[in-house]
C-alpha positions in Angstrom: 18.3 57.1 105.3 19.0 61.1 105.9 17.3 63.1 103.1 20.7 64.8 102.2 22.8 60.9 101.9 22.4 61.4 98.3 23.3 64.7 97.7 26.9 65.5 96.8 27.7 68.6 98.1 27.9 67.3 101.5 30.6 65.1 100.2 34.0 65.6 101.4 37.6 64.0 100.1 40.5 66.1 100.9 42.2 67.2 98.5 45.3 65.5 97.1 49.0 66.4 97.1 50.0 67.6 93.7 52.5 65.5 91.7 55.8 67.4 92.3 58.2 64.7 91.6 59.4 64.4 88.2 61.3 60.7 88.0 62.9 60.1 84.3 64.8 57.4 83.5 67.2 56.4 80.8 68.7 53.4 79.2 71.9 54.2 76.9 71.0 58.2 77.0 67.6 57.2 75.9 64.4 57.9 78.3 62.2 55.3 77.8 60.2 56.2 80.8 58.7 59.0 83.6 56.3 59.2 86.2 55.7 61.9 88.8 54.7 61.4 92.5 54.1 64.0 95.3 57.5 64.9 97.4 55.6 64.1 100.8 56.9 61.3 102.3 59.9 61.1 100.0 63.5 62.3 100.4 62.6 65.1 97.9 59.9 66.4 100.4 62.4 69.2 102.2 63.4 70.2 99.3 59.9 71.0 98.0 59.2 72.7 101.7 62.1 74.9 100.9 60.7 75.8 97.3 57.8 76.8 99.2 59.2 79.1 101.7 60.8 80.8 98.9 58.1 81.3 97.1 56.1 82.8 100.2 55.6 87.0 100.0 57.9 88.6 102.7 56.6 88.8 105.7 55.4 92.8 106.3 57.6 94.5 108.9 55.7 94.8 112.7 54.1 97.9 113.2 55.8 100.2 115.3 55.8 100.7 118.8 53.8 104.0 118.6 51.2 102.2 116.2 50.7 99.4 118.4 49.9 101.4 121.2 47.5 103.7 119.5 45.9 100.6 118.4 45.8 99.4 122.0 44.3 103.0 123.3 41.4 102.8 120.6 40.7 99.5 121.9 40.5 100.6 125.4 38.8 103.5 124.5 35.9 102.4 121.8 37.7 103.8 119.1 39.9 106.5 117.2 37.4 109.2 118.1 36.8 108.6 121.6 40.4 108.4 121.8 40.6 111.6 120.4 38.1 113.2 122.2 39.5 111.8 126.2 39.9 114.1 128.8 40.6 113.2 132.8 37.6 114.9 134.0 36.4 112.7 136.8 33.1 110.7 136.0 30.0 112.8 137.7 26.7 111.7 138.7 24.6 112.6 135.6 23.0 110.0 133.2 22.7 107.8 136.0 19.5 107.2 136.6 17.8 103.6 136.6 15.2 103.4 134.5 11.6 104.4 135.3 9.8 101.1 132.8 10.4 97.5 132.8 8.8 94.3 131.4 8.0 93.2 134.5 8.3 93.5 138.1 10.9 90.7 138.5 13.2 92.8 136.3 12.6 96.2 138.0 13.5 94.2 141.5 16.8 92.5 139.8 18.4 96.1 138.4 17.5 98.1 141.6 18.7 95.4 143.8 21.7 94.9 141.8 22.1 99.0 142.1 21.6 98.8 145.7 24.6 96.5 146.2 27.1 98.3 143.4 26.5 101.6 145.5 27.0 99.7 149.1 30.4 97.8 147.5 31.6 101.5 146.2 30.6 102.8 149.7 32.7 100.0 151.5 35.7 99.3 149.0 36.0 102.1 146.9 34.7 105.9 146.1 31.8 107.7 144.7 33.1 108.0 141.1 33.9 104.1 140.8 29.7 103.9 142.3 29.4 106.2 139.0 31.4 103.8 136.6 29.4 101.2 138.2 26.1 102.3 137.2 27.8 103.0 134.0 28.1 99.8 133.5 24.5 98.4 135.2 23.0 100.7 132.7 24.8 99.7 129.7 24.0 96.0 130.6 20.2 96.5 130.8 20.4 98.5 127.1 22.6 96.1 125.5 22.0 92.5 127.1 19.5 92.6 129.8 19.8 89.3 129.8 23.1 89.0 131.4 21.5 91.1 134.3 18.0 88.8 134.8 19.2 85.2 133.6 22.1 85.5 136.4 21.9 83.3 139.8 21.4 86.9 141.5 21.5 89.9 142.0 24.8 89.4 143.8 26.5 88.0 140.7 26.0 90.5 138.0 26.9 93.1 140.7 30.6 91.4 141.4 30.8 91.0 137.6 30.3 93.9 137.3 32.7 95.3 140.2 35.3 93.0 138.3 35.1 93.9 135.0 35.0 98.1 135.7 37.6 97.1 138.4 40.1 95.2 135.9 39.2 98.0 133.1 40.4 100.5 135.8 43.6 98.9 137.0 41.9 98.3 140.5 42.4 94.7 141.2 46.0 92.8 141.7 48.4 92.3 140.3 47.8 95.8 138.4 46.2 97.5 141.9 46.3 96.9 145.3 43.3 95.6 146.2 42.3 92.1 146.4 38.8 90.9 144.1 38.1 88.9 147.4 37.4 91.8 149.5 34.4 92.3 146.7 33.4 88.2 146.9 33.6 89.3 150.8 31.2 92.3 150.7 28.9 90.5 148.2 28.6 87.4 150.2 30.0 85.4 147.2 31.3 81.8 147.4 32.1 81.7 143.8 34.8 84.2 142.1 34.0 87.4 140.8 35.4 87.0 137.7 33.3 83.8 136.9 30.5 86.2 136.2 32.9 88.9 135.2 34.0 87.6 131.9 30.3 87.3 130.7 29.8 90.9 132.0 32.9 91.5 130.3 31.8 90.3 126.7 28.4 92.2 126.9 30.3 95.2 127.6 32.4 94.7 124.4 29.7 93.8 122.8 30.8 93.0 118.6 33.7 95.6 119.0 36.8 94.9 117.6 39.4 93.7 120.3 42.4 94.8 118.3 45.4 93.8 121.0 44.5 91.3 123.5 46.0 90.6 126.5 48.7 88.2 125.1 49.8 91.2 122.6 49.5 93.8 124.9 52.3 96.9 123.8 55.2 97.3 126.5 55.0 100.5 128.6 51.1 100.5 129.2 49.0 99.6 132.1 47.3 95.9 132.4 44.0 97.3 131.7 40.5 94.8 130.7 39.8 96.0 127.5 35.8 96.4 127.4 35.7 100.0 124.7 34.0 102.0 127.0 35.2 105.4 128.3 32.2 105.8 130.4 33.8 102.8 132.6 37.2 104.3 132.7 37.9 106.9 136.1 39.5 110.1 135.8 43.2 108.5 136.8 42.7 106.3 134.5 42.2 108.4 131.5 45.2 110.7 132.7 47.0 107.8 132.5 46.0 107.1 128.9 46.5 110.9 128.1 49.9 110.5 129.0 50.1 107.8 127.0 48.4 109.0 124.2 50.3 111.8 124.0 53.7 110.1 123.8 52.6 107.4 121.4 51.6 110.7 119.3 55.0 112.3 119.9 57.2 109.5 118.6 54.6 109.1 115.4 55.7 112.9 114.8 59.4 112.0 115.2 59.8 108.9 113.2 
């Protein structure tokens, strides 16, 4: 016997279907008897479904377009503020910097080898300031999770997680780019998809943030972008983009 078989709060009955049938019958104009029974499984039960839906609040009207993308852009941005505060400036080279102290010597090898191969993909496929969004993201990684950067197969691994995550955030990738993720796989030697590792990168980046509009929800007339909060991770054309869109989404909130 368990030690909690006795104990009744880990007893369970569902609970049952209130009486909401009223039966009274009468003899000569007389009721001489009633009962009640609950309307599911009876010809009464539509009826009672239809008492219910009337009795439901009404529904609240959708937000409106300009809401719902404002709602998307703090997503995409880590909030109202940084929303607020976005400008198209392209990312520099500052705050960069790997870090000088580690645990151990295993970890200083797994961040500056993962580094090494960000900066060589960047070199190949892409530009200096995506190598900056890069480390961007390598750093934020090894503050927040560092797990995600040791505990993975190799070094290879976080760095196309990496290279898929900023490169989804930034529009990069197909269908929303024109680059393929396989020329990444390619560079990195990887026989397994980028994007396996990418959507654990991906939910370290985001950390407990709210994720407001997710893909499925995602507001007409903006760009297919991987929501991770960051503006740190987002290149200058990208944030121009989202300037433009802020801008308008402000514009009609004005008008309406």
């Amino acid at each position: 016997m368990y030690p909690y078989d006795d104990d009744d709060r880990w007893s369970y009955a569902p609970p049952a279907a209130p009486d909401r049938v009223t039966h009274l019958v009468f003899v000569d104009g007389r009721l001489v008897d009633t009962w009640r029974e609950p309307a599911i499984g009876t010809e009464w039960e539509p009826v009672a479904l239809r008492h219910d839906r009337e009795a439901l609040p009404p529904q609240p009207p959708p937000p409106a377009p300009h809401e719902r993308v404002a709602q998307w852009l703090a997503g995409v941005c880590g909030g109202r503020a940084a929303v607020d505060g976005l400008t198209d400036e392209p990312l520099g080279d500052d705050r960069i910097d790997l870090p000088t102290e580690y645990p151990d010597r295993t970890d200083r090898e797994r961040v500056e080898a993962t580094a090494d191969l960000l900066d060589a993909v960047a070199e190949r496929c892409f530009d200096a300031e995506t190598s900056y969004a890069f480390r961007h993201a390598l750093l934020a990684l090894w503050a927040e999770d560092p797990d995600v950067v040791t505990r993975a197969a190799s070094a290879a691994h976080v760095a196309g997680g990496i290279c898929w995550a900023v490169g989804k955030a930034n529009g990069l990738f197909s269908p929303a780019g024109g680059m393929r993720v396989g020329v990444v796989q390619e560079a990195l030697a990887l026989r397994s998809p980028a994007s396996g590792y990418g959507g654990t990168v991906r939910t370290a980046l985001l950390g407990f943030r709210n994720q407001p509009v997710g893909h499925w929800s995602r507001p007409a007339g903006v760009p297919d972008l991987l929501v991770l909060g960051r503006c740190d991770l987002l290149l200058g054309v990208t944030r121009s983009r989202l300037l433009r869109i802020r801008d308008r989404a402000r514009a009609a909130a004005a008008a309406a």
